[in-house]
C-alpha positions in Angstrom: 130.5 125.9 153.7 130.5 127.8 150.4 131.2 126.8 146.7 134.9 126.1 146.8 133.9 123.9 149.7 133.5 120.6 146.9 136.3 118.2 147.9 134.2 117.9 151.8 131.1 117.5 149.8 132.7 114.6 147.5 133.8 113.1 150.7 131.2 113.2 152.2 129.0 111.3 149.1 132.2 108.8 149.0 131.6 107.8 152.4 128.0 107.2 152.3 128.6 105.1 149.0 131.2 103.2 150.8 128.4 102.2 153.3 126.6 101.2 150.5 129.1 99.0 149.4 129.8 97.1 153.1 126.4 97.2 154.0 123.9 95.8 151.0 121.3 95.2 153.9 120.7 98.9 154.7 117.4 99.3 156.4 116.8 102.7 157.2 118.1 106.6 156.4 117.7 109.7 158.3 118.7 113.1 158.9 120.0 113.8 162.1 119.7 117.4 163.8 123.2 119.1 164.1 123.3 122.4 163.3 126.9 122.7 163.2 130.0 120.6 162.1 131.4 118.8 165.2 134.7 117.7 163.4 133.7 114.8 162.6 132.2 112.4 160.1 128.8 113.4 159.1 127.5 110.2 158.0 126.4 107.7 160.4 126.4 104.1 160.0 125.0 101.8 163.1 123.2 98.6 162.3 121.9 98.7 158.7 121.1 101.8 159.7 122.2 104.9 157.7 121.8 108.5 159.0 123.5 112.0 158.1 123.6 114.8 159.7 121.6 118.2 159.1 124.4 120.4 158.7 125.4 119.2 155.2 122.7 118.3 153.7 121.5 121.3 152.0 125.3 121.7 150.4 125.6 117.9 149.5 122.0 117.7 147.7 123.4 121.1 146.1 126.9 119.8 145.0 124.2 115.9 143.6 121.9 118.2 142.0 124.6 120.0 139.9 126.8 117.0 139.3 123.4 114.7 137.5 122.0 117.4 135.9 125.6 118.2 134.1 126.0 114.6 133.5 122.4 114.2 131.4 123.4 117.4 129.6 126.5 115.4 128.8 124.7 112.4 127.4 122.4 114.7 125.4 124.7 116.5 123.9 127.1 113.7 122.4 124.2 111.3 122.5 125.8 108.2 123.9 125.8 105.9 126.9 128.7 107.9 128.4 130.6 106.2 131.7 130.0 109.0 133.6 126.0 107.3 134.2 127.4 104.8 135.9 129.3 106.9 138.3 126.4 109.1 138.5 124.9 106.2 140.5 126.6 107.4 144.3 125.2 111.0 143.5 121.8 109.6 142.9 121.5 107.5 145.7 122.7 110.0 147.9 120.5 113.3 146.2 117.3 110.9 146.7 117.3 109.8 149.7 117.5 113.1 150.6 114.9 115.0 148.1 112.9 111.9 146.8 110.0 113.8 144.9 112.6 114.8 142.1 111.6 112.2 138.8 114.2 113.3 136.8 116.4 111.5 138.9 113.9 108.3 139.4 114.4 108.2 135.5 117.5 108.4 135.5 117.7 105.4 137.5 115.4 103.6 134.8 118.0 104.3 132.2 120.9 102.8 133.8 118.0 99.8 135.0 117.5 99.6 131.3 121.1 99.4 130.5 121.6 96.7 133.1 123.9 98.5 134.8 121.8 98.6 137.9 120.7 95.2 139.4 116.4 95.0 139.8 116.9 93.5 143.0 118.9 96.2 144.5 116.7 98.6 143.1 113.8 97.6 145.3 116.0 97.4 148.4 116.9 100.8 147.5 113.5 101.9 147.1 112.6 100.6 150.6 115.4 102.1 152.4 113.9 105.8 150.0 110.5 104.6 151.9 111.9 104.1 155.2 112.8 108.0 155.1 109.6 109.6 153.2 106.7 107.1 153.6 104.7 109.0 151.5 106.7 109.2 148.1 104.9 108.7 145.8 107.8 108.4 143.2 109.0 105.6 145.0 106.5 103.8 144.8 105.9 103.9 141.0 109.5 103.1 140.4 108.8 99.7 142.7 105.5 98.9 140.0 107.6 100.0 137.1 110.9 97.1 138.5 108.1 94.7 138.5 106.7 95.4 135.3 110.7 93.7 134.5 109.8 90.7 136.8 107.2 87.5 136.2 104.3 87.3 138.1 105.6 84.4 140.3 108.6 86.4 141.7 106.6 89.0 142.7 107.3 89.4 146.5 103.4 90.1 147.2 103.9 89.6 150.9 106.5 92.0 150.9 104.9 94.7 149.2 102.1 94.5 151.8 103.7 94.8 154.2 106.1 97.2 153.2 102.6 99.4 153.3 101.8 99.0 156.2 104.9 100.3 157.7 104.8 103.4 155.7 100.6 103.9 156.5 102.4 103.0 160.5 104.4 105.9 159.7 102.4 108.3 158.4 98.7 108.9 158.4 96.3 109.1 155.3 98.9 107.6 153.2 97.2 107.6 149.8 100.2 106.5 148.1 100.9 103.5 150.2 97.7 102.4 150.1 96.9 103.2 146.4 99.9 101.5 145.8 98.7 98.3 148.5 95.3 98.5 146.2 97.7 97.7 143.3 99.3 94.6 145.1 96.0 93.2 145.6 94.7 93.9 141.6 97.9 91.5 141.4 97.3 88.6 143.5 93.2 88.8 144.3 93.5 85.8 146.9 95.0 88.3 149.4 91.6 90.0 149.3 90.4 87.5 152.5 93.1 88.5 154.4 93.3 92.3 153.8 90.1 91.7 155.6 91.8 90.8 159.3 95.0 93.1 158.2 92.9 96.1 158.2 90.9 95.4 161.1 94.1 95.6 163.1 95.6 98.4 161.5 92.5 100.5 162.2 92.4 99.2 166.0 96.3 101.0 166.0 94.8 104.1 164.4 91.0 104.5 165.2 91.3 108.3 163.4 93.0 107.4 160.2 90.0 107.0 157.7 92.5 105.9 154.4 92.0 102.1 156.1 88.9 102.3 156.7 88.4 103.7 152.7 90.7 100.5 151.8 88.7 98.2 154.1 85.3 98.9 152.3 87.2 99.0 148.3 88.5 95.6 149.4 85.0 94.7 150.0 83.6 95.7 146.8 86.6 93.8 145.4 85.6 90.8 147.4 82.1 90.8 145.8 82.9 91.4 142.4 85.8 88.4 142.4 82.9 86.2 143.8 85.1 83.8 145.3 84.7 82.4 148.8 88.0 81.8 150.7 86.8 78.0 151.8 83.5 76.5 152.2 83.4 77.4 155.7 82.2 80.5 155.2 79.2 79.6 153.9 77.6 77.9 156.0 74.8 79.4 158.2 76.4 79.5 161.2 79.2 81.9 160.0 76.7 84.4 159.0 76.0 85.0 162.5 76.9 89.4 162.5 74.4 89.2 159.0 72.0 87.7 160.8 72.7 89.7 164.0 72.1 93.1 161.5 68.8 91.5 160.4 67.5 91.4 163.8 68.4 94.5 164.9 66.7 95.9 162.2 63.4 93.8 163.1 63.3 91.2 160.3 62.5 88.1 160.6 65.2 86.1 158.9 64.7 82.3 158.7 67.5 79.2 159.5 68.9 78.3 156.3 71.3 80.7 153.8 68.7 80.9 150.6 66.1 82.1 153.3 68.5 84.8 154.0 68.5 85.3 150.4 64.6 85.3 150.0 64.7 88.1 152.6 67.6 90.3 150.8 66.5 89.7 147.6 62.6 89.7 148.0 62.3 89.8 144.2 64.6 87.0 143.4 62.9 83.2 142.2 62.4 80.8 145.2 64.1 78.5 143.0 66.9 80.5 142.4 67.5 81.1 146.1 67.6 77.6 147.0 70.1 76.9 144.7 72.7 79.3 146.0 75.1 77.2 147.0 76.1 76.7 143.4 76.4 80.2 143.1 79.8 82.1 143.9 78.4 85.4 143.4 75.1 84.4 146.3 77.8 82.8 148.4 80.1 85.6 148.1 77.1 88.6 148.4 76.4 86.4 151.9 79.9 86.5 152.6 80.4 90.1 151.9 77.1 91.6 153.4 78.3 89.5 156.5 81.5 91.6 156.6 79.8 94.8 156.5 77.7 93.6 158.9 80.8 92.9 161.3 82.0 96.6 160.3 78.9 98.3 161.5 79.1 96.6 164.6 82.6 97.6 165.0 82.2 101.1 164.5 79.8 100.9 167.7 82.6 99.0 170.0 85.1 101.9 168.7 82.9 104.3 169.5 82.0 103.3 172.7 85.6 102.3 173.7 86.9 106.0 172.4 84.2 108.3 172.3 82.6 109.7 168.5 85.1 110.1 166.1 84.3 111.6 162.4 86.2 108.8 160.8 83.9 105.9 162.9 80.4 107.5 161.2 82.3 108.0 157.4 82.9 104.4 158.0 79.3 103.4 159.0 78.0 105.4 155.8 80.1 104.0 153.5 79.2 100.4 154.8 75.5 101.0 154.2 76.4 102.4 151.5 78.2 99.3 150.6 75.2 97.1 151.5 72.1 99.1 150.0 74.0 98.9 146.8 74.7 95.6 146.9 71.5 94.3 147.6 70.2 96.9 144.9 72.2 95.7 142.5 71.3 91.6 142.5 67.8 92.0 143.3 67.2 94.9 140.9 68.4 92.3 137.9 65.2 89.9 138.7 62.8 93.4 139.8 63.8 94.9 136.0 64.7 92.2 133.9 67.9 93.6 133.0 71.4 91.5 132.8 72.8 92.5 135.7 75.3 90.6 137.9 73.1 88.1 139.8 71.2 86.8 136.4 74.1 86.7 134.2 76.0 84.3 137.0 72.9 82.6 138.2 71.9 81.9 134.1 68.6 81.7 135.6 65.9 81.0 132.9 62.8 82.3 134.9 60.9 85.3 133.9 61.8 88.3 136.1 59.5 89.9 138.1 57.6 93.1 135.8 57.4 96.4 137.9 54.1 95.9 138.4 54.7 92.8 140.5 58.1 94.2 142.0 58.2 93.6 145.7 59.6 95.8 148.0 62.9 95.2 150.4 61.9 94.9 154.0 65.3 94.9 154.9 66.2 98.3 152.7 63.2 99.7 154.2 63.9 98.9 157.6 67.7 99.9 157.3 66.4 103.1 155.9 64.2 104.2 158.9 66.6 102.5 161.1 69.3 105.6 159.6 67.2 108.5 159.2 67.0 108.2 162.7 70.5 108.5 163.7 70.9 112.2 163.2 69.6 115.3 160.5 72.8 114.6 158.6 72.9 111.1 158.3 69.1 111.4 156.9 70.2 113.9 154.3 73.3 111.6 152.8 70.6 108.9 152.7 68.9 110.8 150.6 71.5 112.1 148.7 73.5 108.9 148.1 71.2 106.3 149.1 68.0 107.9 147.2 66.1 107.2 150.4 63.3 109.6 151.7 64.1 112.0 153.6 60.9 111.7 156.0 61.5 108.9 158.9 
């Protein structure tokens, strides 16, 4: 193919917009290996599923690329809403699919979404079937936040969205768009927090070495406790704090058979009273909840590691979980220790006196935790005492 080889080009792009047209339920695109024409029809269409072959490509994207970009300088330079936008709408689809990293041509598609000539709904099919291609563009998925932004909160497909992250993370390892942009869906609809919390545990399960969900799985937690919501009041009961309790244990404290005297233990410098009354509390009930979930978390990275041998990802987890759980505990029991408005007075509007520093008791269980990790190897004993601020000595 050379330059003068245009009219195969446009047929080419007016067959893959004619498949648009039959087939609005499109589900994936992809470039097939061919080197060379066979004679034949280079575009593909089997089962809502779109694919072209290799050979062309490089000349079609060519023949897109020069087309749009002499159209815009069109619109600029008589400044109107010229018809040749909406015809510019085949040679976009078919130039993105193949290069989708290129905005210009993502904002040209919010022009002529702006001008209603393109249908929202369309446009996030469209975006998907981009997705199903290059899981990790990240242009895509700001043009799917930026339709919604055109949408009510209701109508937002949530479920979809989620899911639709999943297959891309499936797809592609350490996906920080899909699941920056999965982080997103949740800022949108908090009650899918809770069950983030058994999506992840499977997705990691399917890929023990991908550390992005395990990242997610302890943001989501932090989330969790700073909503302060429990997903039923099942989950506060005693019995369902049984991997908290477990961790407790195993570190050698004594914990005793009631919630508030798991609070007395975490939070050694919180009032008596206070702790008995935590069931009126959604922060206490959600700190249980959460601290019981990073409880489950270190014992999973154990079963992982014994099922498939050490993994890097499997001790990042394990420090960002005690991470997770020092700081947690630091952070409502330091408000009584220091008399400061932090999170667990200002929910509690507890009206006792907090404890001076004088009379500030320590955390068995922080103290415990810490010996029970300087012990696991010279490195883990530094980063406690990097990030934790725990001594270094055992």
């Amino acid at each position: 193919m050379d330059c003068g080889s245009n009219p195969l080009c446009e047929r080419i792009i007016g067959e893959i917009d004619q498949v648009f047209s039959r087939d609005p339920n499109l589900a994936t695109f992809e470039v097939i290996p061919m080197p060379s024409n066979q004679n034949k029809s280079p575009v593909i269409h089997v089962e809502h599923n779109l694919g072209l072959e290799s050979w062309c490509v490089k000349h079609v994207y060519d023949h897109c690329h020069r087309v749009l970009l002499d159209s815009r300088l069109v619109v600029h330079k008589h400044s109107s809403k010229e018809k040749s936008c909406e015809k510019s709408v085949k040679y976009l689809n078919v130039a993105i699919l193949i290069n989708p990293d290129v905005a210009v041509f993502w904002n040209m598609r919010r022009n002529l979404v702006r001008q209603c000539k393109l249908k929202t709904d369309a446009e996030f099919h469209f975006s998907a079937l981009v997705l199903s291609k290059k899981p990790k563009s990240s242009e895509a998925f700001a043009y799917r936040r930026w339709l919604y932004s055109f949408e009510s909160r209701e109508s937002i497909d949530l479920a979809f969205e989620i899911s639709l992250c999943e297959r891309c993370a499936d797809r592609n390892s350490s996906n920080y768009h899909a699941w920056s942009h999965r982080l997103w869906v949740l800022d949108q609809e908090p009650r899918f927090l809770h069950f983030e919390i058994y999506l992840t545990e499977k997705f990691i399960r399917r890929h023990i070495s991908d550390y992005s969900a395990y990242h997610h799985r302890v943001v989501v937690l932090r989330k969790l406790l700073q909503v302060g919501e429990m997903e039923s009041e099942e989950n506060s009961d005693y019995a369902s704090l049984c991997d908290l309790i477990d961790c407790l244990l195993g570190a050698g404290v004594a914990v005793g058979k009631t919630p508030s005297e798991l609070l007395i233990v975490l939070l050694p410098n919180a009032p008596a009273t206070t702790c008995l009354a935590w069931s009126a509390n959604k922060q206490f009930k959600s700190l249980l909840h959460c601290l019981n979930l990073a409880a489950y978390d270190l014992q999973l990275t154990e079963e992982l590691r014994e099922t498939f041998g050490e993994r890097e990802a499997f001790e990042l987890h394990r420090r960002s979980v005690v991470q997770f759980i020092v700081e947690s505990c630091r952070l409502f029991d330091g408000s009584f220790a220091t008399g400061h408005d932090g999170m667990a007075s200002s929910v509690n509007n507890c009206h006792s006196p907090p404890a001076s520093k004088a009379s500030r008791r320590e955390n068995r269980f922080l103290d415990t935790l810490r010996r029970k990790e300087a012990q696991r190897s010279e490195a883990t004993r530094k980063w406690c005492q990097l990030f934790l601020d725990f001594p270094c000595d055992g």
